[in-house]
ZASEGU-581664 format. One line per field, with one value per atom (N, C-alpha, C): residue in one letter; x, y, z; atom name; chain. Coordinates in steps of 0.05 Angstrom, whole numbers, plus 5000, padded with zeros to 4 digits. Each point is the difference from the previous one (the first is absolute). Layout:
resn <- [a;...]
c1 <- [X;...]
c2 <- [Y;...]
c3 <- [Z;...]
name <- [CA;...]
chain <- [A;...]
***
This chain:
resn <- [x;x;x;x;x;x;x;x;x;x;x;x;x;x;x;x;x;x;x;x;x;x;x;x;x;x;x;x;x;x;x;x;x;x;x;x;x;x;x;x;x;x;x;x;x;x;x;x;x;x;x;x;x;x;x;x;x;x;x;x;x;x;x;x;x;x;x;x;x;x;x;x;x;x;x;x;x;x;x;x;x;x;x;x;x;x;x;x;x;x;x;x;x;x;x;x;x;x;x;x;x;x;x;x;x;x;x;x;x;x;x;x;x;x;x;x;x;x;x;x;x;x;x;x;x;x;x;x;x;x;x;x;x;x;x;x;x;x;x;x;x;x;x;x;x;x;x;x;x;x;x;x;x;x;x;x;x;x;x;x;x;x;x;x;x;x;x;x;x;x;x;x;x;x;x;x;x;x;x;x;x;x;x;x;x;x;x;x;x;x;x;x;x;x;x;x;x;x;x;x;x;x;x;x;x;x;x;x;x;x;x;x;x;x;x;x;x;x;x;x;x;x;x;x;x;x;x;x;x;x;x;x;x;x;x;x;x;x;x;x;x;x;x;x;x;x;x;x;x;x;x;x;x;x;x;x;x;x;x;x;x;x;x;x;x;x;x;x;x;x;x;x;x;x;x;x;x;x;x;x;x;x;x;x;x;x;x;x;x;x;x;x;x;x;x;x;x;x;x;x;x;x;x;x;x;x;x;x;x;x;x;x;x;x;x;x;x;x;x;x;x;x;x;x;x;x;x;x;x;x;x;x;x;x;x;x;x;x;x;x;x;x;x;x;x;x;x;x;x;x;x;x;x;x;x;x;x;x;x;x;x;x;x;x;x;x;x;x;x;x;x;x;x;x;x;x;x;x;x;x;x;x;x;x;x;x;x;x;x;x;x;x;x;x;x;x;x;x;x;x;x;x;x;x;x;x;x;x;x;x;x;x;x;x;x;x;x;x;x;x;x;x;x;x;x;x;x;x;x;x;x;x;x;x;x;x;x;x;x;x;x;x;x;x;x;x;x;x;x;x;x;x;x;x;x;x;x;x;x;x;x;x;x;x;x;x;x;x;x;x;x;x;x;x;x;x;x;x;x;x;x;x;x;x;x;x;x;x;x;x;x;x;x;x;x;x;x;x;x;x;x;x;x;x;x;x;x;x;x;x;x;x;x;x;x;x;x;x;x;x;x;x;x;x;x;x;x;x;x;x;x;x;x;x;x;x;x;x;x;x;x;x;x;x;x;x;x;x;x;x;x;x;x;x;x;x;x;x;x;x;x;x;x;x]
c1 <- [0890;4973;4997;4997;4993;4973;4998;4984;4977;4980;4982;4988;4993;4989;5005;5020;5002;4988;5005;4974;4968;5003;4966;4990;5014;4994;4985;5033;4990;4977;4996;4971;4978;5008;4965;5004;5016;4998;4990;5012;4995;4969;4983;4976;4980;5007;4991;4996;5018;5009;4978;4999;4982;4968;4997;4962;5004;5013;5000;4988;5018;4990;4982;4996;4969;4995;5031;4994;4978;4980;4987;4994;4995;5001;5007;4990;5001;5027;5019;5022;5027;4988;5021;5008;5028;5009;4984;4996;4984;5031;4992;5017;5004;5025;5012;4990;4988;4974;5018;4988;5014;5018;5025;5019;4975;4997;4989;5019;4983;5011;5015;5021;5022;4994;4988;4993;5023;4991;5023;5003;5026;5004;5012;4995;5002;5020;5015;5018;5014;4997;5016;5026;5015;5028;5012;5014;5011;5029;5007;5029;5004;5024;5014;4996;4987;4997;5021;5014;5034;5006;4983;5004;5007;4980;5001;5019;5011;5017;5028;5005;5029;4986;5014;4990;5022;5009;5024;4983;5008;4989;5026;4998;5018;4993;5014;4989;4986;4970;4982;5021;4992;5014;5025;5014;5022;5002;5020;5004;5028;5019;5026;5002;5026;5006;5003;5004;5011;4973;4976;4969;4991;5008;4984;4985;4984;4990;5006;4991;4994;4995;5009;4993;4993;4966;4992;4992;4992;4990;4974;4987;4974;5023;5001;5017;4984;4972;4990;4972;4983;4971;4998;4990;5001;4972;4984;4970;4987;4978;4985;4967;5001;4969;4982;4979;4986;4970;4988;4964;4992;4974;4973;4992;4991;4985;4968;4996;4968;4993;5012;4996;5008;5015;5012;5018;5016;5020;5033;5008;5035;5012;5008;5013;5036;5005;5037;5002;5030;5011;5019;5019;5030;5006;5037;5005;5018;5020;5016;5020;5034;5027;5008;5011;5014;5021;5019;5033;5011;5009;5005;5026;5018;5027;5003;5020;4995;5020;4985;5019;5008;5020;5018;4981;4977;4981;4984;4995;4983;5024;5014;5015;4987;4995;4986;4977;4985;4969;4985;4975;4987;4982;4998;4983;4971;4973;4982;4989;4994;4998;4974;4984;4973;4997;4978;4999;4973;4990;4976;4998;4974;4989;4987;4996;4992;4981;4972;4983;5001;5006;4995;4995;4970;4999;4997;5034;5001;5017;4995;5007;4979;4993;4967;5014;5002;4997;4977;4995;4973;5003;5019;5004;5031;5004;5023;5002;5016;5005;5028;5001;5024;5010;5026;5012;5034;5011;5024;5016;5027;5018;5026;5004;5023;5025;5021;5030;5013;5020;5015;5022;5022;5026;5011;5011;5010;5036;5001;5028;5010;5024;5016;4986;4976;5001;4989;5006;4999;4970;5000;4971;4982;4973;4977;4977;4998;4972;4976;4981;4974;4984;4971;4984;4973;4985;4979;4973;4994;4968;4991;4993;4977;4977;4997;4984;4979;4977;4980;4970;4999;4981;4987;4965;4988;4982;4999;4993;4982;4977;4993;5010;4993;5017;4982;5015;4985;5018;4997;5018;5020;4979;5006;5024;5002;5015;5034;4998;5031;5012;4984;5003;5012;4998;5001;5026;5015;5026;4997;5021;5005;5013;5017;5019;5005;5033;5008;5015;5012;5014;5005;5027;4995;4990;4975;4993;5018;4997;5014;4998;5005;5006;5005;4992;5003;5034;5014;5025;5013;4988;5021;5001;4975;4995;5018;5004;5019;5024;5010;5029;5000;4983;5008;4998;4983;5010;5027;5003;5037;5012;5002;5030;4973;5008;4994;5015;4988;5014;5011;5027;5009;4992;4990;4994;5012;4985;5017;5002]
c2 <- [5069;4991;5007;4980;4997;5017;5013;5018;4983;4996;4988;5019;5021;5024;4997;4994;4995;4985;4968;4979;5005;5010;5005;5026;5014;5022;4990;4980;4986;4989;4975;4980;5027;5025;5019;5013;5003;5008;4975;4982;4969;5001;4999;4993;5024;5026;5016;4998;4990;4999;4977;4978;4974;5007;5017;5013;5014;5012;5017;4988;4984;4973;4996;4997;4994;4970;4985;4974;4983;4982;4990;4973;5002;4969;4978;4988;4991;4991;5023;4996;5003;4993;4991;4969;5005;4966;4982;4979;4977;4990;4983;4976;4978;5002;4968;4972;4989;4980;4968;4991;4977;4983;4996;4971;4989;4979;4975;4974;4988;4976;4978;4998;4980;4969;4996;4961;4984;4978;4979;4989;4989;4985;4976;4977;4967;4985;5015;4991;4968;4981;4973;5005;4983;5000;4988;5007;4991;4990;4970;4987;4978;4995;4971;4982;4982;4971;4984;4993;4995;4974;4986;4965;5006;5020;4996;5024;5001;5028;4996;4979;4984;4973;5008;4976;4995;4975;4984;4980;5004;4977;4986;4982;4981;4992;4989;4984;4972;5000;4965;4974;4995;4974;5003;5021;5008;5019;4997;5015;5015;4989;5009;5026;5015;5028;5005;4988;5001;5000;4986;4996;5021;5023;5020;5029;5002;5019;5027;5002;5031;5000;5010;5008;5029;5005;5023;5014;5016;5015;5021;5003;5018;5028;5015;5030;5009;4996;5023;5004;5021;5006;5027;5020;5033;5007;5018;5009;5020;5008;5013;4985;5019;4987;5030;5006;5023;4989;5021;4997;5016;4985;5008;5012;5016;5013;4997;5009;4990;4973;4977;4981;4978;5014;4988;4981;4996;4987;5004;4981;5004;4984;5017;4999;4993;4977;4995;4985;5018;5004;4991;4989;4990;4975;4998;4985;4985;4984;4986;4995;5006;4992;4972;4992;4979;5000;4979;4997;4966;4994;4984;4986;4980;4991;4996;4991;4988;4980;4975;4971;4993;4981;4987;4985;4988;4982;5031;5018;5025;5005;5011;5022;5019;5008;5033;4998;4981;4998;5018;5007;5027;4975;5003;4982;5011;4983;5006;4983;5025;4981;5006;4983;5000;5004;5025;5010;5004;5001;5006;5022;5008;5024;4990;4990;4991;5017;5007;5011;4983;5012;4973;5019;4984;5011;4975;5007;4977;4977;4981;4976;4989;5018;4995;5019;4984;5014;5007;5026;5012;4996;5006;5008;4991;4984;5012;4992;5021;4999;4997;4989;4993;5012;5004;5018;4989;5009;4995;5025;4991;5031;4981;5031;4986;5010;4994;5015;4994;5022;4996;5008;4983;5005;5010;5025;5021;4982;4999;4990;4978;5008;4976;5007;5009;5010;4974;5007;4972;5004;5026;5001;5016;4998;5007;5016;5017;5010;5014;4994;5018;5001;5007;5021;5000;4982;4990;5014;5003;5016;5016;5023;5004;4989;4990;4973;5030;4994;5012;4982;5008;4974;5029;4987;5025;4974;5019;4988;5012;5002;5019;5009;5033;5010;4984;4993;4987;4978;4999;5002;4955;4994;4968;5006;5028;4997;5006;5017;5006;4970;4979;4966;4992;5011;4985;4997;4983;5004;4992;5022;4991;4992;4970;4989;4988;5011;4988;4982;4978;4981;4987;4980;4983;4975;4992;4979;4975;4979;4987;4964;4983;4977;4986;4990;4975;5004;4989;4998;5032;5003;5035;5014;4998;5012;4987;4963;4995;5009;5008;5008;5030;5010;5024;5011;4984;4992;4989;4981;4991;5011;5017;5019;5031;5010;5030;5017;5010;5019;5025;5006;5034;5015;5016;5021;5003;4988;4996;5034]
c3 <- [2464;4992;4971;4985;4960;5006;4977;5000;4966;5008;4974;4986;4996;4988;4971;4994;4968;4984;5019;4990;5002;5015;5010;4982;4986;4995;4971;4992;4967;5008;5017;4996;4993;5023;5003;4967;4985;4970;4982;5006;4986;5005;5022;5010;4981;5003;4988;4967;4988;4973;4990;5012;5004;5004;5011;5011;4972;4990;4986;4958;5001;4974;5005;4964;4990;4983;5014;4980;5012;4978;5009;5010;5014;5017;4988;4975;4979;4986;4995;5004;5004;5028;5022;4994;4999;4990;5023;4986;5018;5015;5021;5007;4978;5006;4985;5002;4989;5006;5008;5024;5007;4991;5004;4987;4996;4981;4998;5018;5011;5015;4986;5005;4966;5012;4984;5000;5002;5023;5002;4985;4991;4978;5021;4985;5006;4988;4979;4993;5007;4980;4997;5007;5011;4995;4975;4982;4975;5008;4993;5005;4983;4994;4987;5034;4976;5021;5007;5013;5013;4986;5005;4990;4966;4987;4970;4985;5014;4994;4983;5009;4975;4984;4979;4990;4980;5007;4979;4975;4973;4979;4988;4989;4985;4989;4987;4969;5004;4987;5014;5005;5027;5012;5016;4989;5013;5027;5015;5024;5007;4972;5012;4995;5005;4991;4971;4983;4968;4988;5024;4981;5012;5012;5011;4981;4990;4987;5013;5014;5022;5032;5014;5030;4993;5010;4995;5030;4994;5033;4995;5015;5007;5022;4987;5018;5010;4993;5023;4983;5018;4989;5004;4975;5010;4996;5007;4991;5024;4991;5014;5006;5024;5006;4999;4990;4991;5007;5011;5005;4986;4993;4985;5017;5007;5021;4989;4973;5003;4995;4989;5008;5026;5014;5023;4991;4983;4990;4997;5017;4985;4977;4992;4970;5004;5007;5004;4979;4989;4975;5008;4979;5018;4971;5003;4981;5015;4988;5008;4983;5022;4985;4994;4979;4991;5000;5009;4993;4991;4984;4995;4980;5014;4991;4973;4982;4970;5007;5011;5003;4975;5004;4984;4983;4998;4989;4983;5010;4981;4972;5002;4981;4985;5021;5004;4983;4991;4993;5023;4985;5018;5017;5019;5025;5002;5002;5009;5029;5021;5025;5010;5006;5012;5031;4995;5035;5010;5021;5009;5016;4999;5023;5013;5032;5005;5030;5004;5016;5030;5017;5023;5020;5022;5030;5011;5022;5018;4984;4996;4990;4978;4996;4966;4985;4973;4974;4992;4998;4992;4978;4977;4976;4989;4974;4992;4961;4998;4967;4994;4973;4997;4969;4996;4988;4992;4981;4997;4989;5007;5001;4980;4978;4972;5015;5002;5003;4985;4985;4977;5007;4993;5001;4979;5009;4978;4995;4979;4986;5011;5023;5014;5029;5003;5031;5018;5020;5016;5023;5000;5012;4982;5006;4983;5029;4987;5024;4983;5023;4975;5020;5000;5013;4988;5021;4991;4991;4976;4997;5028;4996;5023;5003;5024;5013;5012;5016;5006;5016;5027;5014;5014;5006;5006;5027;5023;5027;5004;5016;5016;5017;5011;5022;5025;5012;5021;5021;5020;5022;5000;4979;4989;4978;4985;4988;5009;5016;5027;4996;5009;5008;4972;4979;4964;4999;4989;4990;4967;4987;4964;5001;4997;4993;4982;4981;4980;4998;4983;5008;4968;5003;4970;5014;4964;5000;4994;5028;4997;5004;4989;5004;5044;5008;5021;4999;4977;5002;5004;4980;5010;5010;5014;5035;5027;4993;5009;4995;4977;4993;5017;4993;5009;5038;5006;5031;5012;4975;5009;4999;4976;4996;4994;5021;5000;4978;4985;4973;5016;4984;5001;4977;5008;4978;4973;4978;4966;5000]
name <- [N;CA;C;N;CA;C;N;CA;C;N;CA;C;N;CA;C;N;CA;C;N;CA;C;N;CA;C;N;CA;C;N;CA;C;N;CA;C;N;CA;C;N;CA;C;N;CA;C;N;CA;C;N;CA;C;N;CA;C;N;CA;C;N;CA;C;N;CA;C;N;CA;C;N;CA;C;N;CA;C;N;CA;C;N;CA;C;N;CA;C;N;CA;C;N;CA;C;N;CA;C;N;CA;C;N;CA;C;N;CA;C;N;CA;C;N;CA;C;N;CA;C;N;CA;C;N;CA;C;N;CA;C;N;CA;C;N;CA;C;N;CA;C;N;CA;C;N;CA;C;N;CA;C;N;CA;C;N;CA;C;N;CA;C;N;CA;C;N;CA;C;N;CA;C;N;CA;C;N;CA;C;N;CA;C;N;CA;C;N;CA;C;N;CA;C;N;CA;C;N;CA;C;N;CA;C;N;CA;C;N;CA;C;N;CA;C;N;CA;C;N;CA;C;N;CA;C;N;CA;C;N;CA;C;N;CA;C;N;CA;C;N;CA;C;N;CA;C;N;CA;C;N;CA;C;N;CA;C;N;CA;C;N;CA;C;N;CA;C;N;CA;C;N;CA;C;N;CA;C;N;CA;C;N;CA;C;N;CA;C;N;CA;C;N;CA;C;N;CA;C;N;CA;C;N;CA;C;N;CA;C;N;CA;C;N;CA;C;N;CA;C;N;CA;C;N;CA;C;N;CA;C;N;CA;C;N;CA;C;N;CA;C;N;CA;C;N;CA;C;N;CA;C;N;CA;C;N;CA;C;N;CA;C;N;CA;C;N;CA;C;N;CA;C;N;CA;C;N;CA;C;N;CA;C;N;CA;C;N;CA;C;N;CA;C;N;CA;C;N;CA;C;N;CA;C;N;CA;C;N;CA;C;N;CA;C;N;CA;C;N;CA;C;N;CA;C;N;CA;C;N;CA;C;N;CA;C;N;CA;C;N;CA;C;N;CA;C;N;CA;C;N;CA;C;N;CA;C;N;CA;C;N;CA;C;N;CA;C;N;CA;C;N;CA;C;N;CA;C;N;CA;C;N;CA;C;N;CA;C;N;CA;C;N;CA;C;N;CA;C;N;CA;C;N;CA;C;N;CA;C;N;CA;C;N;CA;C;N;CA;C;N;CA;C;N;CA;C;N;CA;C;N;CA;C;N;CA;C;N;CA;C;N;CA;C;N;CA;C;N;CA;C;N;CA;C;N;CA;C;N;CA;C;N;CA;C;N;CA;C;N;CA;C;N;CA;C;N;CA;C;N;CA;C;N;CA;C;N;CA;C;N;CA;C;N;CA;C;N;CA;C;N;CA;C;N;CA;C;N;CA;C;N;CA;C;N;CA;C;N;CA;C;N;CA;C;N;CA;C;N;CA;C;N;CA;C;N;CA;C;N;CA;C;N;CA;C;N;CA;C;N;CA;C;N;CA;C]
chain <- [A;A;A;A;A;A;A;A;A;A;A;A;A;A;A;A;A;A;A;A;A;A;A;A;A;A;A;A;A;A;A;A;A;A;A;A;A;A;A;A;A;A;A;A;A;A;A;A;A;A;A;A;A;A;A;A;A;A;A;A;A;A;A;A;A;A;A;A;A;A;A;A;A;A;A;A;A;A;A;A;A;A;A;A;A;A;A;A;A;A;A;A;A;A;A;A;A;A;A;A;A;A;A;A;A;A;A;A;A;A;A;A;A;A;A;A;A;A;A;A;A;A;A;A;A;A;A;A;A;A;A;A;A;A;A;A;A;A;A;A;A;A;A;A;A;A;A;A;A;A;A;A;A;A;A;A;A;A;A;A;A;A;A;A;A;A;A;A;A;A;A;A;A;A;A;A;A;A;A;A;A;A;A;A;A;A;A;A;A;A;A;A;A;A;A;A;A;A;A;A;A;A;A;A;A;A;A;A;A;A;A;A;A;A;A;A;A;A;A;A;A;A;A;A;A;A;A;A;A;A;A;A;A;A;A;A;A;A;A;A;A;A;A;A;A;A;A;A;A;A;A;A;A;A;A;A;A;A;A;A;A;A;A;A;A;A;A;A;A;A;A;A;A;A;A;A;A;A;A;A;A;A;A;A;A;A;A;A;A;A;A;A;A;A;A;A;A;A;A;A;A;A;A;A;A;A;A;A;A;A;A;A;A;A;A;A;A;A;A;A;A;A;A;A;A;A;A;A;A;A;A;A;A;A;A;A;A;A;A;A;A;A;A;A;A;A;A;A;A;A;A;A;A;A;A;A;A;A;A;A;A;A;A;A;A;A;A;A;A;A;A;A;A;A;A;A;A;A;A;A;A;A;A;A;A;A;A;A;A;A;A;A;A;A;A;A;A;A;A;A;A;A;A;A;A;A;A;A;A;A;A;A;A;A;A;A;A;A;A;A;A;A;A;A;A;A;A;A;A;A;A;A;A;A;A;A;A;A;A;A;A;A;A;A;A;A;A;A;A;A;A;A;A;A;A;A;A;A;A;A;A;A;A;A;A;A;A;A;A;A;A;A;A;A;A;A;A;A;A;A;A;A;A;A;A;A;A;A;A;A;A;A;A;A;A;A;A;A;A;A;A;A;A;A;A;A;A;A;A;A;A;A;A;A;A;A;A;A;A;A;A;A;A;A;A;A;A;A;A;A;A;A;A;A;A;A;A;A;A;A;A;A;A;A;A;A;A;A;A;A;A;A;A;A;A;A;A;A;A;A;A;A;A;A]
***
């Protein structure tokens, strides 16, 4: 049989020691005052739009390989989404990669390619702006990449905006939306 006498002996000194203090009520550390409740965020989804994501140019009128300027590509979209908390606002930040060929028709001239940001819930464009991206070919190099300004779109937090999508894409021509449906690009 454990014998408790030791424990019990400390609490009856501990208890004593405790009656015995003269600190005053006052202070006694308070409690740790509630978490605050962390607000939902609604966050858009941010993506390259599939259809506009390659885009081949050539030189006006032409279609062959020798008139080909550039096959370029949209790599991808990076950013954050951040709330306002006192104005109930999200703040998504986010840029976008470029990659692009130096066809036989360029010789390594620096390329400017036109792209959009485009706001959509559902199948509506709420919103879109448009923008163009330079790529320069360093010496003999055959690919060029660059990295678009930081972009910045402010939503309310609110459960319509979950539904939002940002989508980027190049601006493009009837025809070169067809081209680029025919022949799917590999990554310049």
């Amino acid at each position: 049989m454990k014998q408790f006498t030791t424990p019990l002996l400390s609490l009856a000194m501990l208890a004593a020691l405790a009656g015995c203090a003269s600190t005053p009520a006052s202070s006694t550390p308070a409690a740790p005052p509630a978490p605050k409740p962390v607000a939902q965020q609604y966050c858009p989804q941010v993506a390259v739009l599939a259809q506009t994501q390659n885009l081949t140019t050539f030189l006006p009128g032409r279609s062959d390989v020798g008139a080909q300027v550039t096959t370029a590509r949209i790599t991808g979209v990076a950013g954050s989404c951040l709330l306002k908390v006192k104005k109930n606002l999200l703040e998504v930040k986010f840029q976008a990669g470029f990659s692009a060929s130096n066809g036989p028709a360029n010789q390594g001239a620096p390329i400017t390619l036109p792209y959009f940001v485009a706001i959509t819930q559902g199948d509506t464009i709420v919103q879109e702006n448009y923008y163009s991206i330079v790529l320069k070919f360093n010496g003999n190099a055959s690919i060029a990449q660059a990295t678009s300004k930081p972009l910045a779109v402010e939503l309310p937090n609110t459960p319509d905006s979950a539904q939002t999508q940002i989508l980027v894409g190049f601006e493009m021509t009837p025809e070169q939306l067809s081209y680029a449906a025919a022949h799917p690009a590999t990554a310049p």
